[in-house]
C-alpha positions in Angstrom: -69.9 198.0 110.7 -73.1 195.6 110.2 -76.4 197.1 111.6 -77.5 194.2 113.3 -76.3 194.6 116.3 -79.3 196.8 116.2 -81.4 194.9 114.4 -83.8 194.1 117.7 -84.5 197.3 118.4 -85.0 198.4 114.7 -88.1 195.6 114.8 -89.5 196.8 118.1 -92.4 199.1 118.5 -91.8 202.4 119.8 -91.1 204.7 121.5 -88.0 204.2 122.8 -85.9 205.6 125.9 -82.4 206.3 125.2 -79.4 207.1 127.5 -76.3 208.1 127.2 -73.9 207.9 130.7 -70.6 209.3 130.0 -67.7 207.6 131.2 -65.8 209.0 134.2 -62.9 208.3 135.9 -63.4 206.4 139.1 -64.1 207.9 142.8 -64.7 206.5 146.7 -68.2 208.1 145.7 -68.7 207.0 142.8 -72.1 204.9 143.7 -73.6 208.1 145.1 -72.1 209.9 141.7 -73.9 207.6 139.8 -77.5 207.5 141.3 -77.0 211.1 141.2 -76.7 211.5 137.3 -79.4 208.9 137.2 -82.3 210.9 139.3 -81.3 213.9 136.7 -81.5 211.4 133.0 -84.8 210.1 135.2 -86.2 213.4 135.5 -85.5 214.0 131.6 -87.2 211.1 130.6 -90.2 211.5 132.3 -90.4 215.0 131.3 -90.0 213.3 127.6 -92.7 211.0 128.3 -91.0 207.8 129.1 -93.1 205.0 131.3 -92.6 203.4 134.2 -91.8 200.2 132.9 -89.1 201.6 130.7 -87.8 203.8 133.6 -87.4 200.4 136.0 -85.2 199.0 133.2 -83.0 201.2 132.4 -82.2 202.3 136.1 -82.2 198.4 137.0 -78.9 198.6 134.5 -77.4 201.3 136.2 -77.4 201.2 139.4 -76.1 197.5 139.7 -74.0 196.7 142.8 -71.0 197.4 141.4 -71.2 200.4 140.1 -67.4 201.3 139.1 -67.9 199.8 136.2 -70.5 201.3 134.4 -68.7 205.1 136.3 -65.7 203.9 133.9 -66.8 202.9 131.1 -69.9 205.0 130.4 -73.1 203.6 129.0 -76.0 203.7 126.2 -78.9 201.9 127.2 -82.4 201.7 125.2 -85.6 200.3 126.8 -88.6 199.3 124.9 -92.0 198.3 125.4 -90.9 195.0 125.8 -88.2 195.9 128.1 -84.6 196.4 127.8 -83.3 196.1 124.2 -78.9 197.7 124.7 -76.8 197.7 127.5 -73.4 198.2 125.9 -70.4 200.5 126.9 -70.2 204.1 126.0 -66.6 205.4 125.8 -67.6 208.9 124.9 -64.5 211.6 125.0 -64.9 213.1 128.5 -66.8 216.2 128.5 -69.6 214.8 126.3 -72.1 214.6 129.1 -74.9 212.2 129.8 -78.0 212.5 127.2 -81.7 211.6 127.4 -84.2 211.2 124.9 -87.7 209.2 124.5 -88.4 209.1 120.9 -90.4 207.0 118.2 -86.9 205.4 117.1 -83.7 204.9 119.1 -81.4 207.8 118.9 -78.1 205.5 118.2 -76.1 208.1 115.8 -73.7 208.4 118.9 -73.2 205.4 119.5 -72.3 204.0 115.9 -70.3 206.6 115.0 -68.2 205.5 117.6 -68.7 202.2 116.9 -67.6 202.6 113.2 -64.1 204.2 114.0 -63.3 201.6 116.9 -60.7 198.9 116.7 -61.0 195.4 117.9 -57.6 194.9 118.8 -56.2 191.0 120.0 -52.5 192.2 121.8 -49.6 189.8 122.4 -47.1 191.4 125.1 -44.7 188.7 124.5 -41.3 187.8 125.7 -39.3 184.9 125.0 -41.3 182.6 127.9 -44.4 183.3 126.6 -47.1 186.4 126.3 -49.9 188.3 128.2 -52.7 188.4 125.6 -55.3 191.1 125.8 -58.5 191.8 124.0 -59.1 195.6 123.8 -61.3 197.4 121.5 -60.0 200.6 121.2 -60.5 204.6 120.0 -58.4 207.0 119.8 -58.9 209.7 122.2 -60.6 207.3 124.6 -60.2 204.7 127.3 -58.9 201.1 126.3 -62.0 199.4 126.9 -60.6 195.6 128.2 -62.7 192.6 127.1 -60.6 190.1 128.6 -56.6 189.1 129.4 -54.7 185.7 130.0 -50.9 185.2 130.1 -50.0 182.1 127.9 -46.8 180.6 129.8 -43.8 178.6 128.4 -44.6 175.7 127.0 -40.6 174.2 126.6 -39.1 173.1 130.1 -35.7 174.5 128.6 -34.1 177.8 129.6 -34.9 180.2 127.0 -31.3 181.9 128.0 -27.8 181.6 125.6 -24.6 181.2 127.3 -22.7 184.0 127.5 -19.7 182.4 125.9 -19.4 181.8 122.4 -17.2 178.5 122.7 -18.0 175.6 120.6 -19.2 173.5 124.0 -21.9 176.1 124.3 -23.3 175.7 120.6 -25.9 172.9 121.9 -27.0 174.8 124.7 -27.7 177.5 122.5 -29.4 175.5 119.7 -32.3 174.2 122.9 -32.1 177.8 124.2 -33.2 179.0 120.4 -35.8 176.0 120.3 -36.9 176.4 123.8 -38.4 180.5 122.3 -39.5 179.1 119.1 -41.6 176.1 121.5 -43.1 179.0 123.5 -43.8 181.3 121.0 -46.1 178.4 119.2 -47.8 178.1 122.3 -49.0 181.8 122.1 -49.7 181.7 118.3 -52.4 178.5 118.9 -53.8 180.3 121.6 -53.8 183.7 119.3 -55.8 181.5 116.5 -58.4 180.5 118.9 -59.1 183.8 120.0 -58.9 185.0 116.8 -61.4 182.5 115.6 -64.0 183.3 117.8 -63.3 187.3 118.5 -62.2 188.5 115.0 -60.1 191.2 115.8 -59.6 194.3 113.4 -55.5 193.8 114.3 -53.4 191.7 116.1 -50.7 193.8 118.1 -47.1 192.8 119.1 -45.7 194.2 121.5 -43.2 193.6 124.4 -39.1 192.8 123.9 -38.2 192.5 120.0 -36.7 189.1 120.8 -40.6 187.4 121.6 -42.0 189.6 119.0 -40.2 188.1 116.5 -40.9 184.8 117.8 -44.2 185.1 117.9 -43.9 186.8 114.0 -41.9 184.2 112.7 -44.6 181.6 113.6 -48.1 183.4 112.6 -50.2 181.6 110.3 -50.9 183.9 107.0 -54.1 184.5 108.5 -53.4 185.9 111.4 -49.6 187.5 109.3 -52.4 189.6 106.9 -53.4 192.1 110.1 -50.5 192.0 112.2 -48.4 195.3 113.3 -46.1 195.9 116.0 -45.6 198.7 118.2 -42.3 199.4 120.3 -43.3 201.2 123.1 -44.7 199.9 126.5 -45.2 196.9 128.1 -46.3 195.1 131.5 -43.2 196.2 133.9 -45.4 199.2 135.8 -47.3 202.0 135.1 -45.4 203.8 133.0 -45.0 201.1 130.7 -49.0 200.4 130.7 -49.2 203.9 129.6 -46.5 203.7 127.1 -48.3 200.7 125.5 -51.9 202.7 125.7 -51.0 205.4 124.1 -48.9 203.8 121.5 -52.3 201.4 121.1 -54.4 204.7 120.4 -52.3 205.7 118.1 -52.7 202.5 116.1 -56.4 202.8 116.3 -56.8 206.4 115.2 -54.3 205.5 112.0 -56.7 202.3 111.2 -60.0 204.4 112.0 -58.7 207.5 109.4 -57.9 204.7 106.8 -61.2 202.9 107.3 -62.7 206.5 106.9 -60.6 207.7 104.0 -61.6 203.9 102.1 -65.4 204.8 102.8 -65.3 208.5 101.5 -63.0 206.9 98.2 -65.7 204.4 97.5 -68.6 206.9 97.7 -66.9 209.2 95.6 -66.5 206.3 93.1 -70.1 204.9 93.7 -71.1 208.6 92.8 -69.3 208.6 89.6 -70.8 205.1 88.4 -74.4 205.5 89.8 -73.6 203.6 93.1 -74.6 206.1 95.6 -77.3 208.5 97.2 -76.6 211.7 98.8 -79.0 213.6 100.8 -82.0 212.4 103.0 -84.4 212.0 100.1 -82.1 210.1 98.1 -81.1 207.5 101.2 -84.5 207.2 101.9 -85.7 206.0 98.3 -82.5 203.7 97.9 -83.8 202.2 101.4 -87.0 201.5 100.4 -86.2 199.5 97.7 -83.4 197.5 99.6 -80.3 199.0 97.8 -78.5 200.3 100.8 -75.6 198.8 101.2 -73.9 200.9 103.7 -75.3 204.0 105.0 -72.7 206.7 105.6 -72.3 209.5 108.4 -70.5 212.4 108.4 -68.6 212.3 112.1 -69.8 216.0 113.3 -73.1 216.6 111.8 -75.9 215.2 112.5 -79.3 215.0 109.9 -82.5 215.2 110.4 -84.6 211.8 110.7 -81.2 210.3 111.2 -82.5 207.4 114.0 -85.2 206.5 111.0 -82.7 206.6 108.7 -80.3 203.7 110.7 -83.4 201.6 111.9 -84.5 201.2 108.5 -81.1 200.2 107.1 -81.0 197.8 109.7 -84.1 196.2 108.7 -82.6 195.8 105.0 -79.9 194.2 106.6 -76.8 197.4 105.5 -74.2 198.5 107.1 -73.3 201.8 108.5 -69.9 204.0 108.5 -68.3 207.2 108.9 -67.0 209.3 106.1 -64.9 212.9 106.0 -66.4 214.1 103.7 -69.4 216.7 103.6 -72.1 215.4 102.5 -75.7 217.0 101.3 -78.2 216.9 104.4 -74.9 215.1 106.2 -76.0 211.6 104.8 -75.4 209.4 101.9 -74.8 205.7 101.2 -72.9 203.1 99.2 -75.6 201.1 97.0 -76.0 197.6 95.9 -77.3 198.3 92.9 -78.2 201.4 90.4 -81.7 202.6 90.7 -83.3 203.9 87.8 -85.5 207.2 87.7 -88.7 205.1 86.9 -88.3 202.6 89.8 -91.3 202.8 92.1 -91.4 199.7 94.2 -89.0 197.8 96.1 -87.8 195.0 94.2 -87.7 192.6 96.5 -91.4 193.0 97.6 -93.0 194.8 94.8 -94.2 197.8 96.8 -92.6 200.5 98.5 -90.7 199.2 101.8 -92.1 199.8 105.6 -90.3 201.9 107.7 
């Protein structure tokens, strides 16, 4: 994934308070839940050092009115001098606990990691008058985190239902009934291609009865055909259903995260082969400082040491970042744009070493 979604905080001065709130399923208490977990992270980060200016922001972000949202979906907030810099959700696997830290850089390791083996998913629960449409971006193990949801109705005024018969009389009726789905189905595919356009989804999902799934299939655009699948299970009809669909949905997204992961580890092992790589914390460092970073890769368990440096200076140089399955010296590496030879002392771009 791109680093600059970070790329404000990278250029801010420190220090920075960072927060982790861990995601929780809802209660009646869940306010009072809430401003108790925040008194505790407060506590931390004044221990840590953090000021009052930082403290207002970050507590100002959590303790909103409506609180059930932020009990849900968890949190990671950072706060800056200049106030605060990320207020995104953090759909940690339960049991991860809320974290606190005040540091010179933000401690985001987390929170990309997770971001790297998410899915932006655009859904189509279709039948044959139309389709609920869902943007979710998903991980496996965790909560389907719901960016927004429209049903996109018929747009034919004729039934969408054959006779029952099969005499010739009937053949027209069936002919406007087939026409009627195909109508409705290109109703859902424009709306799909402007969501598409502006959202760019990872997948797009089918789901719901096979007769409005292969509608909908038969009329994609190649575009949107390229990074299509379709899952059986679930739908809209109740609770069971939801769940059906969820899980089936997290399944999707841990298959797509292992393949993004397994593509990553392939490409460093190749990059290692042809000169295209660094390994270890010295080596990433160098290769940042003279701009050749193209992605930097984490291993998803470990953590190494001047990791938050590590990401806000590949940030500033514009790389990527992503998770690999591989172990790793010092439990870093990265994916270069180009070789660096042993006699290379400044940054090519600049002609002196880089800033971190």
């Amino acid at each position: 994934m791109p680093l600059n979604t970070i790329r404000k905080i990278a250029d801010a001065d420190g220090p920075f308070a960072t927060v982790y709130l861990e995601g929780r399923s809802p209660a009646e208490d869940a306010a009072q839940q809430v401003r108790l977990r925040w008194e505790e992270l407060r506590r931390r980060l004044t221990d840590a050092g953090a000021d009052d200016a930082q403290l207002t922001a970050l507590e100002d972000a959590i303790l909103v009115e409506e609180v059930g949202e932020v009990m849900t979906d968890g949190r990671v907030l950072v706060a800056g001098a200049s106030g605060l810099l990320l207020d995104a959700p953090w759909d940690a696997a339960l049991g991860a606990g809320d974290a606190a830290h005040v540091e010179q850089e933000a401690q985001l390791g987390p929170y990309l990691r997770e971001r790297s083996l998410s899915v932006r998913m655009l859904v189509a629960i279709a039948d044959q008058q139309g389709a609920v449409v869902r943007q979710l971006v998903v991980a496996a193990q965790h909560a389907l985190a719901e960016q927004d949801e429209q049903e996109v109705t018929a747009s034919s005024d004729e039934s969408v239902h054959k006779p029952r018969q099969g005499a010739l009389s009937h053949n027209q009726i069936q002919r406007r009934a087939d026409e009627a789905v195909k109508q409705n189905a290109r109703g859902v595919v424009e709306h799909l291609e402007k969501v598409a356009g502006r959202w760019t989804p990872d997948v797009l999902v089918l789901a719901g009865e096979v007769q409005g799934r292969t509608a909908l299939r038969d009329e994609l655009p190649v575009a949107l055909s390229e990074i299509t699948t379709e899952v059986e299970a679930g739908g809209t009809d109740d609770d069971g259903a939801e769940q059906a669909l969820a899980d089936a949905l997290r399944e999707t997204a841990t298959e797509i995260g292992a393949q993004r992961t397994q593509e990553l580890t392939e490409r460093f092992e190749h990059g290692r082969a042809h000169g295209l790589a660094a390994e270890g914390v010295g080596a990433v460092r160098r290769a940042i400082e003279h701009g050749a970073v193209e992605t930097l890769l984490l291993e998803s368990e470990r953590h190494t040491t001047d990791e938050a440096a590590l990401v806000a200076a590949s940030a500033r140089i514009d790389a990527q970042v992503g998770v690999i399955d591989e172990s790793v010296q010092d439990a870093v590496a990265a994916l270069l744009r180009f070789e660096i030879t042993e006699d290379a002392t400044d940054c090519p771009a600049t002609g002196r070493p880089a800033a971190w």
